[in-house]
C-alpha positions in Angstrom: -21.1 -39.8 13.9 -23.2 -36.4 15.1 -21.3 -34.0 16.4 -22.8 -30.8 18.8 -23.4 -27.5 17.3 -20.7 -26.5 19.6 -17.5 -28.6 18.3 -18.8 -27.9 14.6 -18.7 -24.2 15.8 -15.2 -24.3 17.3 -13.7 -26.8 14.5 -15.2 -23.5 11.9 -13.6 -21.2 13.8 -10.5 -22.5 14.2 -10.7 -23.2 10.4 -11.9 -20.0 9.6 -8.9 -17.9 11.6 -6.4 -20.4 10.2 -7.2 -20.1 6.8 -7.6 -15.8 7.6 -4.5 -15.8 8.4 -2.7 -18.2 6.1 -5.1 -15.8 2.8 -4.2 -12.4 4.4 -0.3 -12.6 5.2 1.0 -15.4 2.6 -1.4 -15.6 -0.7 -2.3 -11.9 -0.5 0.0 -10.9 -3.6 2.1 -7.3 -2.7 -0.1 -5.5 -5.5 -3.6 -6.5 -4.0 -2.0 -5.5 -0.5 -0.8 -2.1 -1.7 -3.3 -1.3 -4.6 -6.8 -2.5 -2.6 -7.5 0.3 -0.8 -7.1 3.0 -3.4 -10.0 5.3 -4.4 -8.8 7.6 -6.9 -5.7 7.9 -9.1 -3.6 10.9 -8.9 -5.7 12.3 -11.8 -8.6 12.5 -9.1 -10.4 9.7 -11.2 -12.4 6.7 -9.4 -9.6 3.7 -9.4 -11.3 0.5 -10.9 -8.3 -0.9 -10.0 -8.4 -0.7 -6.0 -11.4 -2.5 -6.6 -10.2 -5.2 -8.4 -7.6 -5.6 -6.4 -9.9 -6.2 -3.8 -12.2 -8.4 -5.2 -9.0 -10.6 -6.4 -7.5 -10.6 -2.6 -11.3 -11.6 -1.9 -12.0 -14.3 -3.9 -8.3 -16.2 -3.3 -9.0 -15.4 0.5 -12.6 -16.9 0.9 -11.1 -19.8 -1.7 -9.3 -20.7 1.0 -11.3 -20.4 3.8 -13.7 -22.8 1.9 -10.5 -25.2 1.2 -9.6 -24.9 4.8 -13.6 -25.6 6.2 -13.6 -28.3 3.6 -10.2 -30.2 4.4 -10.9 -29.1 8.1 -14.1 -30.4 8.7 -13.4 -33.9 6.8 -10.3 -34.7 8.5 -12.2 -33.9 11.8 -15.0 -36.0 11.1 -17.3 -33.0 11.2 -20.3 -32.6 9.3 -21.2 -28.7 8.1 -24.2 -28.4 6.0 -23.3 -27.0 2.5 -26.3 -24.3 3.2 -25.2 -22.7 5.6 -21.2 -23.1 4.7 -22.1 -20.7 1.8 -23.4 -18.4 3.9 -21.0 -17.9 6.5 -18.4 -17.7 3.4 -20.7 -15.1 1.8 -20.4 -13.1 5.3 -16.9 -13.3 5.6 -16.0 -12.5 2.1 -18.7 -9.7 2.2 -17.2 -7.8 5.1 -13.9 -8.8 4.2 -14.1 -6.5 0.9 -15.5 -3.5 3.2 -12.9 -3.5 5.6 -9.8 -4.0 3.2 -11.1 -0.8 1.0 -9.9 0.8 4.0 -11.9 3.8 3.3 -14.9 2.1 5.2 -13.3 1.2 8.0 -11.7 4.6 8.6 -14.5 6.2 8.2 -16.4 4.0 11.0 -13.6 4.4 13.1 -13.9 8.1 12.8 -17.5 8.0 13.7 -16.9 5.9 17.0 -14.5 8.0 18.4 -11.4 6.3 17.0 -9.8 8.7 14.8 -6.5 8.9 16.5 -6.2 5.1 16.9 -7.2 4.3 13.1 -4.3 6.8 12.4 -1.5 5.6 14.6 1.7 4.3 13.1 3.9 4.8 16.2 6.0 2.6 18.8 6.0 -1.1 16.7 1.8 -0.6 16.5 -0.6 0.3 13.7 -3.7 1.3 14.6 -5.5 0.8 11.0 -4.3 -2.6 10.9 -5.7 -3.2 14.4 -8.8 -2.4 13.7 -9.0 -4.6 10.5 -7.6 -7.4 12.5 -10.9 -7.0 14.9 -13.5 -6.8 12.4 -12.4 -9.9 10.7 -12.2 -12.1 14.0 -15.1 -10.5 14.7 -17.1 -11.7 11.6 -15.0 -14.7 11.2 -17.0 -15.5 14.7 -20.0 -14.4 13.3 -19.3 -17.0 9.8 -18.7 -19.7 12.4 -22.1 -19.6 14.3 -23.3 -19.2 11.1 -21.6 -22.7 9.4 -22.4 -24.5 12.8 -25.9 -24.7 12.0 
């Protein structure tokens, strides 16, 4: 059975946000949520461990992305080409790590005018959280097209 580019493209992304979500809110442990994003200890030192944190959160997070496009795809009858699977999990896991340093993100937000938005923890909304939330459907999208060729 073929299948067009554009079914294998919505079948990824559904798989992709799915699996996003599923990685981010439930499989994230509390310390990779809370220790991630830190820099420097309160000794002023680089903190090795924000970035392991990360790169744990990472790898369980694209792990199930690729269980989810894997499962996904085979139940669907879809067909993605292992090439360029790997890819568009390289390109989510990639940008994934630079937005949940935080410091990245912030920092881009600050140079687009965002500032105030990145900052906002007011009325139910938080503008930090926003913004990451956009980036990753943004490149989940982008790891979609990608897998769909």
């Amino acid at each position: 059975m073929t299948t067009s580019r554009a079914a294998r493209f919505a079948a990824s992304y559904a798989l992709f946000r799915a699996a996003a979500d599923v990685a981010d809110h439930w499989i994230q442990s509390d310390h990779q949520a809370t220790v991630k994003g830190q820099h420097y200890h309160t000794d002023g030192q680089s903190s090795a461990a924000g970035r392991r944190a990360c790169a744990a959160h990472v790898a369980a997070y694209t792990a199930t992305q690729a269980g989810a496009l894997l499962l996904g795809s085979h139940v669907l009858g879809i067909r993605l080409k292992p090439g360029p699977v790997v890819a568009a999990l390289a390109v989510s896991a990639v940008t994934h790590y630079v937005a949940d340093r935080r410091e990245p993100l912030r920092r881009l937000a600050d140079a687009t005018g965002k500032s105030a938005f990145v900052r906002l923890a007011d009325h139910g909304m938080n503008g930090a959280y926003c913004l990451d939330q956009a980036w990753h459907h943004a490149f989940e999208t982008a790891a979609a097209v990608i897998a769909s060729a």
